[in-house]
MMTF fields as JSON, N, C-alpha, C and O atoms, coordinates in Angstrom:
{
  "mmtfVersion": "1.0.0",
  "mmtfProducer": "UNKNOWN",
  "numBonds": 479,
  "numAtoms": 480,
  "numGroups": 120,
  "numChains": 1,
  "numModels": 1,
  "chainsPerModel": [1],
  "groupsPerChain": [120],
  "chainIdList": ["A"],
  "bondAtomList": [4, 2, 8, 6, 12, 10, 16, 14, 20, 18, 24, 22, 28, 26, 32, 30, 36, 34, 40, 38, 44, 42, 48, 46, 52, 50, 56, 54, 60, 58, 64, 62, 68, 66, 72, 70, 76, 74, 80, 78, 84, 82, 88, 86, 92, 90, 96, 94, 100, 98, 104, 102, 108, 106, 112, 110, 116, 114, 120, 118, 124, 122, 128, 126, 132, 130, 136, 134, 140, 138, 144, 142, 148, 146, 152, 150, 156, 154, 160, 158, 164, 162, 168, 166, 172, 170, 176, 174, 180, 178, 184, 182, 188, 186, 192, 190, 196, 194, 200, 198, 204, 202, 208, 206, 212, 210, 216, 214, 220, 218, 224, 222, 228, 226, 232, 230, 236, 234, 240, 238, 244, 242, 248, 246, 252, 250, 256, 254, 260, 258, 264, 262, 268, 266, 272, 270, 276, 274, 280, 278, 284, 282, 288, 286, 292, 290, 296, 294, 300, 298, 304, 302, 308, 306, 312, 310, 316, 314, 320, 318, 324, 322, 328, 326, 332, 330, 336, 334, 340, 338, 344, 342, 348, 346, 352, 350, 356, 354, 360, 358, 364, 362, 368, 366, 372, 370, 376, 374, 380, 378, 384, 382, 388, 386, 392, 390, 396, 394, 400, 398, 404, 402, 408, 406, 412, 410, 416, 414, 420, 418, 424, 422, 428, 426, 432, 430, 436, 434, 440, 438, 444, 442, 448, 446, 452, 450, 456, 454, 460, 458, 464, 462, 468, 466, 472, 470, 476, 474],
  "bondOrderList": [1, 1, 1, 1, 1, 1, 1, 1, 1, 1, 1, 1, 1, 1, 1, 1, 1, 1, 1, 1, 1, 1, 1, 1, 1, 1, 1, 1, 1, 1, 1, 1, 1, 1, 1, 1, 1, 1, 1, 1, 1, 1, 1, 1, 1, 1, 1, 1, 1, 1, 1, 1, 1, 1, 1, 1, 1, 1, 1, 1, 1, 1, 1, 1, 1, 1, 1, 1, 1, 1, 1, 1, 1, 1, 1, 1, 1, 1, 1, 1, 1, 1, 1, 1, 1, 1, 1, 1, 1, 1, 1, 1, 1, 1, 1, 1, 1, 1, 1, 1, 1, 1, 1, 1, 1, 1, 1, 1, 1, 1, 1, 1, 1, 1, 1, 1, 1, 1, 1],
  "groupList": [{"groupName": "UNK", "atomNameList": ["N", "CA", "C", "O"], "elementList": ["N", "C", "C", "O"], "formalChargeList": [0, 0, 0, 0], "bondAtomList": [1, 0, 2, 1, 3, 2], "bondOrderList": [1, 1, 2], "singleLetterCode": "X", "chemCompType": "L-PEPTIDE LINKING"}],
  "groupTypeList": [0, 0, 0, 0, 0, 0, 0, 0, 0, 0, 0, 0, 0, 0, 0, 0, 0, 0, 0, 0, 0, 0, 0, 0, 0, 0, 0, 0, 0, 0, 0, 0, 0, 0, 0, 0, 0, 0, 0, 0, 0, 0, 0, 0, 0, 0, 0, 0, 0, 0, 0, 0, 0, 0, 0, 0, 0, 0, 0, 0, 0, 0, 0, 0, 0, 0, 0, 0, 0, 0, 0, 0, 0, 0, 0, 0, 0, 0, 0, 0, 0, 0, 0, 0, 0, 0, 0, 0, 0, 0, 0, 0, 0, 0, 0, 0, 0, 0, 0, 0, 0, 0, 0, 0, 0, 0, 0, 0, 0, 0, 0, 0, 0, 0, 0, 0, 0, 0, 0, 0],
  "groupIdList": [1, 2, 3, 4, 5, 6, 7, 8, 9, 10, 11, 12, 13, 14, 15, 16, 17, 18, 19, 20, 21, 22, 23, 24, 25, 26, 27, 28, 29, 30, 31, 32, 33, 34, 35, 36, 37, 38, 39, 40, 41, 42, 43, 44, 45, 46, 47, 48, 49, 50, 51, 52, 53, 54, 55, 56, 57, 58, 59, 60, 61, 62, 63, 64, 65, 66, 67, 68, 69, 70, 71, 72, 73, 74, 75, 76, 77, 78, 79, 80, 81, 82, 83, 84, 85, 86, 87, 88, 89, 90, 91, 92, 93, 94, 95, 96, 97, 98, 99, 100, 101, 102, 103, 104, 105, 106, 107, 108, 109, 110, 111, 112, 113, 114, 115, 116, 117, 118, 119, 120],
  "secStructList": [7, 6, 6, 2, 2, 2, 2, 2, 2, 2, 2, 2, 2, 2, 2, 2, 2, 2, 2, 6, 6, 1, 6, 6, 1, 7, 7, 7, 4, 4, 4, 4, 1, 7, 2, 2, 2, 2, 2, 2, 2, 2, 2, 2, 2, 2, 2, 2, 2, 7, 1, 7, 2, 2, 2, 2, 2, 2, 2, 2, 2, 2, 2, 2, 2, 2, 2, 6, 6, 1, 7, 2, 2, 2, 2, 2, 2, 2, 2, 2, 2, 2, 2, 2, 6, 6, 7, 7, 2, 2, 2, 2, 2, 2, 2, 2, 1, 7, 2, 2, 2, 2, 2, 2, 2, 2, 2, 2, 2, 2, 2, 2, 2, 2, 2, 2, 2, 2, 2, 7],
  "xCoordList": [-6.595, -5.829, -6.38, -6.402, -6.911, -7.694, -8.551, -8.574, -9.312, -10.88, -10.827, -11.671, -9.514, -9.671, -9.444, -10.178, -8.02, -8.222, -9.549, -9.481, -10.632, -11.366, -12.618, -13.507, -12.593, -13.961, -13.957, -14.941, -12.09, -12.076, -12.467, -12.999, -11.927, -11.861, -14.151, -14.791, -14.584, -15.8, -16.542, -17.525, -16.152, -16.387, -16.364, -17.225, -15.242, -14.486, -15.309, -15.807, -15.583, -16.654, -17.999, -18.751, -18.597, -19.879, -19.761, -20.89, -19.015, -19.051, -18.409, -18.496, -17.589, -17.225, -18.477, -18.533, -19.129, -20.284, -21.206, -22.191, -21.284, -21.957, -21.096, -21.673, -19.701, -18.997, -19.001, -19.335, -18.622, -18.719, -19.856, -19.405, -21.493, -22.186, -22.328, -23.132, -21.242, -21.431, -20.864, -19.913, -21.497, -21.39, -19.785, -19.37, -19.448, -17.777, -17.15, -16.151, -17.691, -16.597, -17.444, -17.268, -18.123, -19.085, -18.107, -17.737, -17.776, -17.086, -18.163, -19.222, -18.135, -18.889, -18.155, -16.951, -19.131, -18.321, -18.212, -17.407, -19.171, -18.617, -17.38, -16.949, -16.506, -15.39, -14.363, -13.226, -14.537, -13.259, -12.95, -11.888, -13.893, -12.876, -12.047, -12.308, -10.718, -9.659, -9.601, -10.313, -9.043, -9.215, -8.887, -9.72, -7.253, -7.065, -8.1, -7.886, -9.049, -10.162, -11.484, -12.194, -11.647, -12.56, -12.471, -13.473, -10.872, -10.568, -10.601, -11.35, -9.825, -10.082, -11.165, -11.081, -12.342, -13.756, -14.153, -14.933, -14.243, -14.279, -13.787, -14.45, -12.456, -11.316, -12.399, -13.021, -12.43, -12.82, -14.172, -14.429, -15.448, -16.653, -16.791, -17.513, -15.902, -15.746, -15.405, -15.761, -14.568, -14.235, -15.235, -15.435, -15.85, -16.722, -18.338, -19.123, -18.398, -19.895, -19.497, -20.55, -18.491, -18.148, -17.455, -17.42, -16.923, -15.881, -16.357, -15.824, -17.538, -18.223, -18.426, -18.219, -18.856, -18.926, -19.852, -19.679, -20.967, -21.827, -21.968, -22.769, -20.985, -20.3, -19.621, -19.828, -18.469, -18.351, -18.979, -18.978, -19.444, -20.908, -21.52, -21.503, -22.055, -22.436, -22.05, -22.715, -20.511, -19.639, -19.378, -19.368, -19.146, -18.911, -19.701, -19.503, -20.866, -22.328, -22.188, -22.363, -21.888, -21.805, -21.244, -21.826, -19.797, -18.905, -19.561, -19.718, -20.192, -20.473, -21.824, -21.973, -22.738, -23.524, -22.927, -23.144, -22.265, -21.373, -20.921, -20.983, -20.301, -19.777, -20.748, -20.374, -21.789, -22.843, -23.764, -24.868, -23.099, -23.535, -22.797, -23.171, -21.631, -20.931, -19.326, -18.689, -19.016, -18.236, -16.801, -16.707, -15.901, -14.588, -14.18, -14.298, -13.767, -13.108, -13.787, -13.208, -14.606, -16.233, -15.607, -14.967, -16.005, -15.328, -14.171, -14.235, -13.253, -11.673, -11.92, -11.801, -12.217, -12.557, -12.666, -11.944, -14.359, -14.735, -14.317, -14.568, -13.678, -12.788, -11.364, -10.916, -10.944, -9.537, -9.931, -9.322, -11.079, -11.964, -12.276, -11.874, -12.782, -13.227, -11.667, -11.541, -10.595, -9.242, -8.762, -8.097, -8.903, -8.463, -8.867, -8.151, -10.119, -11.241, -10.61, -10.969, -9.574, -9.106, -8.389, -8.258, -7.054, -6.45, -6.662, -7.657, -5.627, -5.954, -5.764, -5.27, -6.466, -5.794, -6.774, -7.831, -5.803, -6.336, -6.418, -7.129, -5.509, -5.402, -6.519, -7.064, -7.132, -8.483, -9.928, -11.024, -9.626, -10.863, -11.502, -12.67, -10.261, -10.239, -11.337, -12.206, -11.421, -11.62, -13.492, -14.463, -13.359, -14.553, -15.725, -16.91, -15.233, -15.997, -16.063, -16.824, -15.457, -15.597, -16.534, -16.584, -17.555, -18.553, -18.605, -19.543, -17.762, -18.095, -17.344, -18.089, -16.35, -16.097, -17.257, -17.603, -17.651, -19.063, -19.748, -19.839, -20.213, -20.993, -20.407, -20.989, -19.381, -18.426, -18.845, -19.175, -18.954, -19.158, -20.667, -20.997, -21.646, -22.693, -23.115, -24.306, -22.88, -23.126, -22.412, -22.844, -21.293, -20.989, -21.618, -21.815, -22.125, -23.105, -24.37, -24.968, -24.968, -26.26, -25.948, -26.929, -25.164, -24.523, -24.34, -24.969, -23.815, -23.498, -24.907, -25.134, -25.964, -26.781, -27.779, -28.421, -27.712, -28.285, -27.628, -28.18, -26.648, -25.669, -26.345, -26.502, -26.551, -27.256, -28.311, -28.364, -29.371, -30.48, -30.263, -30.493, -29.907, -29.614, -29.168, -29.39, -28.092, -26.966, -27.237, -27.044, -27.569, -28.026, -29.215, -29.322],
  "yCoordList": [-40.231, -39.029, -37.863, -36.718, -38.238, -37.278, -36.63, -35.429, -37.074, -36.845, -35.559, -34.664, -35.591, -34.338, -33.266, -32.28, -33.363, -31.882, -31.775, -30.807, -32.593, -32.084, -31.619, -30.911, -32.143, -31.352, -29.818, -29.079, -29.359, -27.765, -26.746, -25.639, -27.704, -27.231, -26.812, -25.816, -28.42, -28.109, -27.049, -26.463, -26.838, -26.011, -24.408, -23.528, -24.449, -22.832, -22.59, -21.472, -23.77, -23.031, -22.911, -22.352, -23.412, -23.136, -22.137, -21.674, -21.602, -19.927, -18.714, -17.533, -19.386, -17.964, -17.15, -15.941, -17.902, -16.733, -16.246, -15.766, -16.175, -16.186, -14.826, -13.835, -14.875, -14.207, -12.956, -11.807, -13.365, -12.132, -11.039, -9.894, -11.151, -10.666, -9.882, -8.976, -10.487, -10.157, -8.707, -8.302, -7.68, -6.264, -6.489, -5.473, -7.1, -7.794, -6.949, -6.239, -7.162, -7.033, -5.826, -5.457, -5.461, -4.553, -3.107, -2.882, -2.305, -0.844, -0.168, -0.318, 0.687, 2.094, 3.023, 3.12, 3.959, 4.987, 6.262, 7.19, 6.069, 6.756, 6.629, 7.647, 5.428, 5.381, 6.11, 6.078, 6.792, 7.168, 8.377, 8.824, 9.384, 10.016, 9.73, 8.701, 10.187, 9.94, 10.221, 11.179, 9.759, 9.376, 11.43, 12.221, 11.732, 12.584, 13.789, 14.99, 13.37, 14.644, 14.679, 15.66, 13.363, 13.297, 14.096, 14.574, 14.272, 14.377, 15.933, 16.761, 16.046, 18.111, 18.708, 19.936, 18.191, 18.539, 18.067, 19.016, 17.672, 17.276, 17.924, 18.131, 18.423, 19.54, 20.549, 20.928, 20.891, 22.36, 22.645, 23.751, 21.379, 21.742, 21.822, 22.687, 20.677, 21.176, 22.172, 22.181, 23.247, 24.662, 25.46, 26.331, 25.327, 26.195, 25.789, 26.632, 24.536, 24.198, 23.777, 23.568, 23.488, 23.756, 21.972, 21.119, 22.14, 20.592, 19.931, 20.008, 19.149, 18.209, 16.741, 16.516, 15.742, 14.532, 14.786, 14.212, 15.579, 15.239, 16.371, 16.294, 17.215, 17.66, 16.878, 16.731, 16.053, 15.283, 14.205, 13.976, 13.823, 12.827, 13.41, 12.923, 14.686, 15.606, 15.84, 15.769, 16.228, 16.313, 15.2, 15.193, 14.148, 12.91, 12.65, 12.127, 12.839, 12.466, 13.274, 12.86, 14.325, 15.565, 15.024, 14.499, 14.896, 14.493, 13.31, 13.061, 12.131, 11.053, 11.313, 10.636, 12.062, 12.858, 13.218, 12.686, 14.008, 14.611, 13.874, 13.98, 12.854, 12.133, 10.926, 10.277, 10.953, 9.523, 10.447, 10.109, 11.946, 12.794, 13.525, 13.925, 13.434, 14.824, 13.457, 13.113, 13.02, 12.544, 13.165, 14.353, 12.357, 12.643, 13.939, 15.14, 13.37, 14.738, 16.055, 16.914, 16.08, 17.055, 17.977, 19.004, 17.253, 17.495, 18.313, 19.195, 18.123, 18.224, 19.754, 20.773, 19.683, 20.727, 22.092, 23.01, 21.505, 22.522, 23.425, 24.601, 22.541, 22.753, 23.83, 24.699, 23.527, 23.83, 25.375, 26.375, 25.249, 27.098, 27.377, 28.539, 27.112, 27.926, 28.707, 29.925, 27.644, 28.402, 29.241, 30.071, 29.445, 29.761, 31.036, 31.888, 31.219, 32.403, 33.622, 34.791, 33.176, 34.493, 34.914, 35.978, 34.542, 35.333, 36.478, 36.955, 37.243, 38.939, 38.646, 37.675, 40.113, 40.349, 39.066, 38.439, 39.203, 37.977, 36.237, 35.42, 36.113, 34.73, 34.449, 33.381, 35.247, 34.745, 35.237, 34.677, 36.149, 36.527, 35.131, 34.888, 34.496, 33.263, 32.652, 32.515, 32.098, 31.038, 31.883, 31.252, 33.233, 33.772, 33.808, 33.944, 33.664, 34.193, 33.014, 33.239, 31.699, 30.736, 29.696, 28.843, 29.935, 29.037, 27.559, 27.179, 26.724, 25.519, 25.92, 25.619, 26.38, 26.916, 27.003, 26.222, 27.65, 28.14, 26.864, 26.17, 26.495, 25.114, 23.744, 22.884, 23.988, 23.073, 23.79, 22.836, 24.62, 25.137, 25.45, 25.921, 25.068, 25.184, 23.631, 23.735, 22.657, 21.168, 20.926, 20.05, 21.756, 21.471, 22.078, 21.691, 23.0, 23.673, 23.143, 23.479, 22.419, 21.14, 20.234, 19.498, 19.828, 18.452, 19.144, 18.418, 20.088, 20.499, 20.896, 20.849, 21.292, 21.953, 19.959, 19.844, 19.304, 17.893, 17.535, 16.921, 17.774, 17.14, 18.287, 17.779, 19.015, 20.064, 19.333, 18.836, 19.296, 19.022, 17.436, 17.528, 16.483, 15.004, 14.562, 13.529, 15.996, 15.468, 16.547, 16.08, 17.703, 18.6, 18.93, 19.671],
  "zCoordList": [-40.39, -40.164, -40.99, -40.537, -42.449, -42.881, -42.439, -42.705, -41.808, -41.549, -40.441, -40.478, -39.265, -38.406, -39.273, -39.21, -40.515, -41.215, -42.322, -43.079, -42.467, -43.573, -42.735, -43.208, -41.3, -40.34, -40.036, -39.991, -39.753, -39.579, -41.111, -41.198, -42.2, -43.57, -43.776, -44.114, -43.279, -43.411, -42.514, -42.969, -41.442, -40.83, -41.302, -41.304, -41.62, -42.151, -43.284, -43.42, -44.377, -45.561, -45.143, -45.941, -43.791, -43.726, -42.797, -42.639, -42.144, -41.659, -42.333, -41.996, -43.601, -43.588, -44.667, -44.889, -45.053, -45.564, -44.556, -45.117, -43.255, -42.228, -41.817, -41.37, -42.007, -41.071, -42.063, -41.774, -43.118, -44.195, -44.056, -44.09, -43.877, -43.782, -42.414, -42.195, -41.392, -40.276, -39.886, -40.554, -38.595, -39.037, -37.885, -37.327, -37.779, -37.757, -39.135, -39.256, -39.627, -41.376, -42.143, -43.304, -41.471, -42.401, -42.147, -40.994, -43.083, -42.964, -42.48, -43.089, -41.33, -41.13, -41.183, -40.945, -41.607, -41.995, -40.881, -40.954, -39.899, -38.925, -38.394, -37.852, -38.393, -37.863, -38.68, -38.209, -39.863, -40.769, -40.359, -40.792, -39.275, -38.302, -37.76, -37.137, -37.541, -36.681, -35.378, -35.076, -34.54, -33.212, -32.779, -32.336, -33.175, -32.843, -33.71, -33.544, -34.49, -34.987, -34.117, -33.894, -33.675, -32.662, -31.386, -30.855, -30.755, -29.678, -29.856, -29.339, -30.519, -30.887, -31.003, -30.973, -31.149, -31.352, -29.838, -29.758, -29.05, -27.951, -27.04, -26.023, -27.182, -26.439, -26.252, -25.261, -27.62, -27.911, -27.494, -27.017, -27.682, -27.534, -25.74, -25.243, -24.724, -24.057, -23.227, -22.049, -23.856, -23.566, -23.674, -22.826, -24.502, -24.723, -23.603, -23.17, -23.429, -22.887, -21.709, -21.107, -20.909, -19.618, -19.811, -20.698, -18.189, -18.315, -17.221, -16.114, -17.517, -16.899, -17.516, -18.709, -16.591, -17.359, -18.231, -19.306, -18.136, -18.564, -20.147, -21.078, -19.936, -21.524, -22.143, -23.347, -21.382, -22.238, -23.541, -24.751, -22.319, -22.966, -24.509, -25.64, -23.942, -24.92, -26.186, -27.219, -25.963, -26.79, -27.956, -29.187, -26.768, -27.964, -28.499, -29.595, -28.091, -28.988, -30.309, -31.456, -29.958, -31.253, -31.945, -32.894, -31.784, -33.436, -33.65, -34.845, -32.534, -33.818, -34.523, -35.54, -34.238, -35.13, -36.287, -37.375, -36.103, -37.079, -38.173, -39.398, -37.116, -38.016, -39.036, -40.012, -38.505, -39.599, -40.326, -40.752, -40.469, -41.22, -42.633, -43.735, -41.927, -43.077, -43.419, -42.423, -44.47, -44.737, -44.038, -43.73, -43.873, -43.193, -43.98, -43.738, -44.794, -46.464, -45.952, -45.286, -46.206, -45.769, -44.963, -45.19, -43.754, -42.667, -42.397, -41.54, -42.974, -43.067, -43.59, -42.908, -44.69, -45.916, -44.934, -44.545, -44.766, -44.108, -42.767, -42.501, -42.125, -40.804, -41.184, -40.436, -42.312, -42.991, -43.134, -42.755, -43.765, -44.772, -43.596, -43.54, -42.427, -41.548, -40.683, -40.555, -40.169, -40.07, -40.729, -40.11, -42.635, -43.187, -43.432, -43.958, -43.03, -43.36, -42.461, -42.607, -41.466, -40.652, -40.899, -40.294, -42.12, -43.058, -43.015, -42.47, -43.671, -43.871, -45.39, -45.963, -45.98, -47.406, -48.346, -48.278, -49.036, -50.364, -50.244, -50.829, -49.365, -49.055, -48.276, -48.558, -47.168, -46.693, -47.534, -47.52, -48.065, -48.778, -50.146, -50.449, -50.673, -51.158, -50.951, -51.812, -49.435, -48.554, -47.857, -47.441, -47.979, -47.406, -48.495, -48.191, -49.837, -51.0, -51.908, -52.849, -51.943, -52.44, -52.29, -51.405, -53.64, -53.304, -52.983, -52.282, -53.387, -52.957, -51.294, -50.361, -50.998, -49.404, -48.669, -47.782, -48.932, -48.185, -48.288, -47.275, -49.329, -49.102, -48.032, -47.37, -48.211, -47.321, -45.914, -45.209, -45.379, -44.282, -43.87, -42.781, -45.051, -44.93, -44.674, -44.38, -44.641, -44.47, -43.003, -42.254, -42.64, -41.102, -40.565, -39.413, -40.869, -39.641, -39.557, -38.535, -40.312, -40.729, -40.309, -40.201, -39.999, -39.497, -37.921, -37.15, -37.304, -35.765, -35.45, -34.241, -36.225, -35.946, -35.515, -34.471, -36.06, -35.7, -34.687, -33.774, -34.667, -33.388, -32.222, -31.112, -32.277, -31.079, -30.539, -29.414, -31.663, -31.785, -30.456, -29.25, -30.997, -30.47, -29.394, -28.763, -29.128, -28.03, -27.181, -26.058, -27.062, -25.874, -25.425, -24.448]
}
């Protein structure tokens, strides 16, 4: 009666170091975009480049460019300063004149500018 539970037991220790290494379990980090950040970049790039399958295509290619480029955070950042930059007054001038801002907006446009490059 032993012997059927010590064959699954032997089993389970000689795969799970097999499985561990496997890109099953491996984190990418392209996926730490969110579904709905993907989709808004997609909306939008379609508006702008017309609404065909074959923008789509396009499109999605872009953010995941984007994305195995510019960290999520990154991303976010820079997306946030670019909304923010249309402020009036002091609250956008903040966001227009702030150097790491700008740098944040200077790595998405290096990152869209590869995604051009790749996907159109």
């Amino acid at each position: 009666m032993r012997n059927h539970l010590i064959l699954p037991a032997l089993w389970m220790a000689l795969l799970l170091p097999i499985a561990a290494t496997s890109d099953v379990f491996a984190h990418d980090v392209t996926n730490d975009y969110s579904t709905a950040t993907r989709a808004d970049y997609v909306f939008a790039c379609m508006s702008t480049n017309g609404q065909t399958r074959q923008v789509l295509e396009r499109c999605s290619c872009s953010i995941d460019v984007i994305a195995s480029i510019l960290p999520y955070e990154r991303y976010i950042e820079a997306e946030t300063v670019l909304q923010l930059r249309h402020l009036g007054g002091e609250k956008g001038s903040v966001f227009r004149a702030g150097v790491g801002f700008k740098n944040a907006v200077a790595d998405l446009r290096r990152a869209q500018a590869e995604a051009e490059i790749r996907c159109f």
